[in-house]
N, C-alpha and C positions, 0 to 999 in steps of 0.2 A: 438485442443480442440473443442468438438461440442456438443452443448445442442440439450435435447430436445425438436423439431418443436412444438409440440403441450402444452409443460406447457406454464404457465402465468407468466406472467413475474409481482412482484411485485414492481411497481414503487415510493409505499408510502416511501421505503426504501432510496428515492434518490431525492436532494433537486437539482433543476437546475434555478443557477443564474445566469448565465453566463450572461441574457438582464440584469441584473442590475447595475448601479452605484452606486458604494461604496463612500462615501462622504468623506472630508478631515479627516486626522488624519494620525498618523505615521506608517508607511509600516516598517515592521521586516528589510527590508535587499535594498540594490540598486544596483547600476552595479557592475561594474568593476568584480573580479573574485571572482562571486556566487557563484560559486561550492564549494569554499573552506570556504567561510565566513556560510554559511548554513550548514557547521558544527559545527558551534560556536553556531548557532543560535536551534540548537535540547535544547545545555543546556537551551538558554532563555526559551524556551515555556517550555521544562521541556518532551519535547514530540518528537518524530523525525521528521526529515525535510526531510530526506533521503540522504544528503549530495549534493543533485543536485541542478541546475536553472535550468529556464526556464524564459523566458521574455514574455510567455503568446503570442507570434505569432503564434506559431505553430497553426494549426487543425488539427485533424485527418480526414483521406483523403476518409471517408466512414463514416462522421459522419451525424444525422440527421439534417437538414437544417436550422433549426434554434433553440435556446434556448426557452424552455417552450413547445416543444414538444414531447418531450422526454414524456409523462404519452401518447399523442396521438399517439405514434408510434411503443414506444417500448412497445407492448402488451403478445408478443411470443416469445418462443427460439427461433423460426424461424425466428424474427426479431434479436433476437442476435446475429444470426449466419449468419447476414450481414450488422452490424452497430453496429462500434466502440460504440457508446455511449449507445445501446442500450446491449451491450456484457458485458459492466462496470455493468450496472444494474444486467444481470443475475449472475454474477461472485458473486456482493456485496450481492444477494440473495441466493447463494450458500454459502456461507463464511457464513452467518451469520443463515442459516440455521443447518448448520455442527453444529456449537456452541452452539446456541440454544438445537438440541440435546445430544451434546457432556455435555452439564454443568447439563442438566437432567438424563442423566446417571450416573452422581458422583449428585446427590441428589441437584443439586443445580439448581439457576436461571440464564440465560441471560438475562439482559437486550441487546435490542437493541439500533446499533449505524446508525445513516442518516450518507449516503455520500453526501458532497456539490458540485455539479460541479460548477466552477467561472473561469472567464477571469479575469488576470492581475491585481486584488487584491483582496480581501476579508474581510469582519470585522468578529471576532470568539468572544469566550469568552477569548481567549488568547491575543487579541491584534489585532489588524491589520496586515495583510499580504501581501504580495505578492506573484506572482508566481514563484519570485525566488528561494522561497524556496522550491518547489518541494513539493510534498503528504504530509501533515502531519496531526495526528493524535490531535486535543485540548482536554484534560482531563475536561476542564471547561464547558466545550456542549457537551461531549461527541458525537465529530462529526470528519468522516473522510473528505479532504480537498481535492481534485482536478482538478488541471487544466490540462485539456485532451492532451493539446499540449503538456507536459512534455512527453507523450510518443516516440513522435518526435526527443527529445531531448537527450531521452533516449540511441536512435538508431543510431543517427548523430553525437551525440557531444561525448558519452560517449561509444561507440563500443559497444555495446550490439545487439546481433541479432534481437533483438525486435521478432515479432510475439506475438498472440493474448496470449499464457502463461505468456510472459513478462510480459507483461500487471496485468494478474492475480496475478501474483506473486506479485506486486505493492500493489496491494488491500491487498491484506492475510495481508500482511507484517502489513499494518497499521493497520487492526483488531485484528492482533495481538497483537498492543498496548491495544487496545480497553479492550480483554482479560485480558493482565495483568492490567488494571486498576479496572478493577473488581474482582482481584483477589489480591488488593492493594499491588502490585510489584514495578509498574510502578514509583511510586514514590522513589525508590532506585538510580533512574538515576541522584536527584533532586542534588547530594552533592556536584554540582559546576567541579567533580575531571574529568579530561582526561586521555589517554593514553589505551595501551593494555588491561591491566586489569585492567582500571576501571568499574564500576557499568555501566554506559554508554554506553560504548561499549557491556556489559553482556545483558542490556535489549534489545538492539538492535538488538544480535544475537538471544535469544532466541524467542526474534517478527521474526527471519526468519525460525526458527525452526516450530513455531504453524505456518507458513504459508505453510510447508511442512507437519506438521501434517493435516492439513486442505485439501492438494491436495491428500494426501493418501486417503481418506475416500470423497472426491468429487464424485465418481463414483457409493459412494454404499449409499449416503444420497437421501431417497425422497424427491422430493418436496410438500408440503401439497397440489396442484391444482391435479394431477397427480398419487400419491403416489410411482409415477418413481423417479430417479434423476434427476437432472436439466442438471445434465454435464455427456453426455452418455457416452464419452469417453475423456482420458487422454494419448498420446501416447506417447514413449520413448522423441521423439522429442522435446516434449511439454515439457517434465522435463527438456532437456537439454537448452533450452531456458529461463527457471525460473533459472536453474544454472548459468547460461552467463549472465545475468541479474544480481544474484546476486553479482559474479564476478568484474561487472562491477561498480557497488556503493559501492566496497572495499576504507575505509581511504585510503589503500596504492597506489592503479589504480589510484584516483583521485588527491594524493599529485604528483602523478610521474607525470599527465599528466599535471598541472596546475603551480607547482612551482619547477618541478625537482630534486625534493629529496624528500623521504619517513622519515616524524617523529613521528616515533611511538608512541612519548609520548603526542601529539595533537590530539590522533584519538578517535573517538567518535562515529565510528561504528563500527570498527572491518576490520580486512584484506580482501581481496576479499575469500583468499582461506577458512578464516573462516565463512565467509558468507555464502560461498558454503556450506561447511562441517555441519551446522548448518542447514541449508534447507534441505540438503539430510539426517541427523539425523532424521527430525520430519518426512520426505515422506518414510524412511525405516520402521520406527518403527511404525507411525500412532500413537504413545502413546504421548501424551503432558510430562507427567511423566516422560519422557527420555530428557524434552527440559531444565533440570536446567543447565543451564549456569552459577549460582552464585556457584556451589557446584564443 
């Protein structure tokens, strides 16, 4: 994946709290095995968690030096295209750039969504967090959730090839949700029910879908500094690292690897293979229209 050197990179898009202390109150989730309990915890918030931990150690290994510099740094694609945190920014401005136009060509409006970066908890409209629970998307500030280290965790703990699409593919996913809350979907997830085919598992595949629709049309959206795209190129590679990725946040990868047996009727994302299939649906077609999962 590589942006273009010379757009601008908009930072307004991207809240960085990572120096802040979050003051007492209850954290969504604790130790022991995160991975599995942060699938319970998508029903709480009503929103996804992505089914991962993370315990907020991680860094990314090319990140900028410290929190709150991220508006001083990351100014360029050219800085994107050599700092993790600065790459998050141009991704969440592509994603939300795509939408933006994509919702004015069916007559309608985007609102825009900030991403949060934070260390090892967070306060939302949702509640209080932590980084256990991995990306998630809060309907009630309509705000994406990240702790950078999750990518780390991503690659280590949960097999996934990682590379800078992983990455991407993370973002999409949660704007995804973004999408269907403005498209009032999102709240189908809310009826408590698990398993295969529940609603839950439905929103979550088709948040993997719009993030596949979202990487089809990556190449050919401009950015308003430019009137280029942001992300010059998209190479076979890059798709198959969003699919490994997806893969790897499958119910089924995660029950196998944490409690040794796969129950389908607890799962509240969807299979790995449907993950997949559901990502490669929205990046074939490029049509949102193709991503119903409830039908």
């Amino acid at each position: 994946m590589q942006f273009d050197d010379d757009a601008n990179l908009d930072t307004s898009e991207v809240q960085d709290q990572r120096s802040s202390r979050v003051p007492g109150g209850r954290a969504t989730i604790g130790g022991g095995l995160a991975g599995l309990l942060a699938l319970i915890l998508g029903l709480f918030f009503g929103t996804d968690q992505f089914g991962l931990s993370s315990d907020g150690s991680g860094t990314p290994a090319t990140s900028v030096s410290s929190a709150a510099q991220v508006q001083q740094q990351c100014r360029t694609g050219s800085d994107a295209n050599s700092k993790d945190d600065c790459r998050i920014v141009a991704v969440v401005n592509s994603v939300q750039d795509f939408w933006r136009q994509e919702f004015a060509r069916r007559n309608a409006r985007y609102s825009g969504a900030s991403t949060v970066f934070f260390t090892n908890r967070v306060s939302t409209a949702c509640g209080a967090a932590t980084s256990a629970v991995g990306p998630f998307y809060c309907p009630g500030d309509r705000k994406v959730y990240l702790d950078l280290g999750f990518f780390d965790e991503l690659r280590t703990k949960f097999g996934s090839s990682g590379g800078p699409f992983a990455q991407a593919y993370v973002v999409a996913h949660e704007y995804g949700h973004h999408v269907q809350n403005l498209m009032g979907t999102l709240s189908r997830s809310q009826d408590g029910r698990t398993g295969q085919n529940s609603n839950a598992v439905k929103v979550e595949l088709q948040a993997d879908c719009y993030a596949g629709v979202w990487a089809r049309g990556a190449t050919r959206t401009p950015d308003e500094s430019t009137g280029r795209p942001l992300i010059t190129s998209l190479t076979d590679a890059d798709i198959r690292d969003g699919l490994d990725a997806a893969a790897a946040v499958g119910d089924d990868r995660i029950q196998e690897r944490y409690q040794g047996r796969v129950t389908p009727e607890s799962w509240t994302h969807g299979s790995a293979q449907q993950r997949q299939q559901w990502f490669y649906q929205g990046y074939k077609t490029g049509d949102m229209g193709r991503c119903n999962t409830f039908g």
